[in-house]
N, C-alpha and C positions, 0 to 999 in steps of 0.2 A: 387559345395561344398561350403558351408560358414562356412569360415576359423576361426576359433578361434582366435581372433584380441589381445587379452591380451598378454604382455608381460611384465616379472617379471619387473615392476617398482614399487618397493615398497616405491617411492621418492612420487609418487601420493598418496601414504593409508595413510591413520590414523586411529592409533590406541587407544583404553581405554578400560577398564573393570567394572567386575560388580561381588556384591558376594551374590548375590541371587540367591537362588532355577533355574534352566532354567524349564521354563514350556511349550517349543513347542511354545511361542509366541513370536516375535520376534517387540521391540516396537523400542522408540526413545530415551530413553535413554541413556546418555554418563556418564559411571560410571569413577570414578577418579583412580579407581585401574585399571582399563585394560591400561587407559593412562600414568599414571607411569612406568606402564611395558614397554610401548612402548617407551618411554624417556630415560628409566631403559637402555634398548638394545639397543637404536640408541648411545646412549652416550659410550656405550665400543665398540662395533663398530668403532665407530669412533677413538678410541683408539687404537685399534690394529696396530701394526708396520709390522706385515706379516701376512701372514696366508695362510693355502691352503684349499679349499676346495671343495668336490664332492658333487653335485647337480644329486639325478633321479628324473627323471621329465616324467609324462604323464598331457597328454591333449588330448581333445576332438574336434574334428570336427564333423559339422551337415553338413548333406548331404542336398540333395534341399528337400527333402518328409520328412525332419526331422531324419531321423534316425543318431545315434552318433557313428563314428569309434572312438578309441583310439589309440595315436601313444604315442613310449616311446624313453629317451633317456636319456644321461649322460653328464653331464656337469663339467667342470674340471678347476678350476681356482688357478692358484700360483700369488702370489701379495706382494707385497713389497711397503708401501707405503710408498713417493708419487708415486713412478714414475717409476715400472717395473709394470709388467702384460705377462702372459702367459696364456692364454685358449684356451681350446679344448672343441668343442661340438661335439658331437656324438648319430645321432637317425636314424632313419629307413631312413628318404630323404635326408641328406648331412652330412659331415663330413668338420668339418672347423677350422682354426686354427689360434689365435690371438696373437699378439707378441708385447709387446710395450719395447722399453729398454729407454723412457724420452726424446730422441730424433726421431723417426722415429715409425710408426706403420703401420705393415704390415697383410691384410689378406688372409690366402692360401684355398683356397678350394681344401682340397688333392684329389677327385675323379676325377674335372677336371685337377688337376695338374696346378692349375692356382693362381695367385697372385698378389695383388697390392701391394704398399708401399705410403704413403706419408709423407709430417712432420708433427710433433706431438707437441702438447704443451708441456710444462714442468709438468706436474700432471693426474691422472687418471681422474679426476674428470672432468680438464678441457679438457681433450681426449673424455670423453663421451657426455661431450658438442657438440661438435666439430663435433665429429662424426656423428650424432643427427641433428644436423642441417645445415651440409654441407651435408653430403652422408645420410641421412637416415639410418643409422647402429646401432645397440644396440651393446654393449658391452656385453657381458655373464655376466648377474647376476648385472647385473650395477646398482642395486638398494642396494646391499651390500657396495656399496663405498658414496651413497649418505641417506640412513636410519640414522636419526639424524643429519643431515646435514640442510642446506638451502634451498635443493627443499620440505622437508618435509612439506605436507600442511595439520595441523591436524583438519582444518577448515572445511574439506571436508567430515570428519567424522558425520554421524546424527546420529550411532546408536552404541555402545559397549559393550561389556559384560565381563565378566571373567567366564567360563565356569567348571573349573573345574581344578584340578591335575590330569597329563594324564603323558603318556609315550611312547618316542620313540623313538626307539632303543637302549632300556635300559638304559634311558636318562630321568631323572623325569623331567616332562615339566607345565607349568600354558599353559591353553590352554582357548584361548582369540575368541570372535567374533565380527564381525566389517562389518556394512553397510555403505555406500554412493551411489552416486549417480549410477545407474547400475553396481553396484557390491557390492554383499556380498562376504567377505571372513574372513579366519582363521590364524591363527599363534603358533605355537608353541613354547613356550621362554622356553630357560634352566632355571631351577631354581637356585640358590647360585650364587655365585661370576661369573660365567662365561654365561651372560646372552644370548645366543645366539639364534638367529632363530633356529630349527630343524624341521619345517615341514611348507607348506607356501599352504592351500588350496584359489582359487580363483573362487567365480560363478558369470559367466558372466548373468548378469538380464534381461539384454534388450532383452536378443532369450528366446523365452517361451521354449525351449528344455534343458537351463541351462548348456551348458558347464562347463566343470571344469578343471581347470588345477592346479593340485600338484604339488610340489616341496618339497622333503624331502634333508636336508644336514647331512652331515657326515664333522665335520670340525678336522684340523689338526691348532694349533699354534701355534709349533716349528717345522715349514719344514726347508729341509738340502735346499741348493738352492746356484748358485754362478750365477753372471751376466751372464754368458752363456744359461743360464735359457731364459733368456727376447729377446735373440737375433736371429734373423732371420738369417738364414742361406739358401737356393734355394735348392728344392732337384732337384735331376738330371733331367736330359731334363721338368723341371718347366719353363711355359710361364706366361711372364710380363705382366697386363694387366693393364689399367688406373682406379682409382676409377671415373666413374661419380657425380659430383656434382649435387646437385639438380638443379633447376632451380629456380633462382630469382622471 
């Protein structure tokens, strides 16, 4: 099976727009309104002091004769920023659980009942650093803490557009397209004061079979929540295990 390698780093895309007609052609253009939007979002983003939100999410795997299974799942993240974090993912192959309280961050794989722990910087951001480049780990959705941020590279962008007002989940959205290098993809930004991602399509370019991986949000920006939230607790008969670091 060749795996769908994409994972929501939306720290890598760049985004802009465009307010012309779409005509099925897809050029090199980088229109100034898609990228506003994109600025528009990363900038309240970056603003928010909590927030919770659920991510469904399918994606596509190619099999070796090309054929595409879809697998789906739910994604669930409470945050507090800088420096709590609680997510849960949940899809058809594992079920896992992430806990940061600023000091320590721990991950539990609830099927095997299994869990590391280590120390943690003082910040999410600088957590998903860390985690990245000592253990190979994604964070859940870890491109929501860094969209208008510093990893942001809008350089990478050749192609944008502004597609249209669209809607989803009864959510009026400007709904944006955007190529770079093997990959095109889509975004959907709330419209008005609350400019949020709500739908996040990705196709991977380089496999001629075109995987796609979705992500729609459903966001909350006043959760109930108290430190007990962020904190790891062992559930019963759960075994300790070491995260491996990479290798130097």
């Amino acid at each position: 099976m060749r795996s769908l390698t994409l994972v929501l780093t939306i720290g890598s895309i760049v985004l802009i727009g465009m307010t012309a007609p779409v005509n099925g052609q897809h050029g090199s253009e980088i229109e100034p309104e898609a990228m506003s939007a994109l600025t528009k979002m990363g900038g309240y983003l970056r603003s928010l002091k909590a927030f919770q939100v659920e991510a469904v999410t399918s994606r596509e795997d190619v099999l070796e004769d090309g054929q595409k299974v879809q697998f789906a799942g739910v994604t669930r993240v409470l945050a507090r920023i800088p420096d709590r974090l609680h997510a849960v993912v949940d899809s058809e192959r594992h079920h896992r659980e992430f806990f940061y309280d600023g000091r320590n961050f721990t991950l539990l794989a609830r099927r095997s009942n299994l869990y590391a722990t280590v120390a943690a910087p003082p910040t999410i951001g600088a957590l998903a650093d860390a985690l990245e480049d000592r253990y190979a780990v994604d964070l859940p959705l870890v491109d929501l803490f860094r969209w208008g941020g510093p990893h942001s590279q809008h350089a990478a962008i050749t192609s944008a557009m502004f597609i249209g007002p669209s809607e989803i989940g009864g959510v009026t959205c400007g709904h944006y397209a955007f190529r770079q290098d093997g990959l095109d993809w889509q975004v959907w930004i709330q419209m008005g004061d609350y400019p949020l991602p709500r739908r996040l399509v990705l196709t991977t370019m380089t496999d001629e079979a075109r995987p796609q991986h979705v992500t729609t949000f459903t966001w909350n920006l006043a959760p109930s929540f108290n430190d007990a939230a962020f904190s790891f607790v062992p559930p019963r008969d759960a075994g300790r295990v070491v995260l491996s670091e990479l290798k130097k």
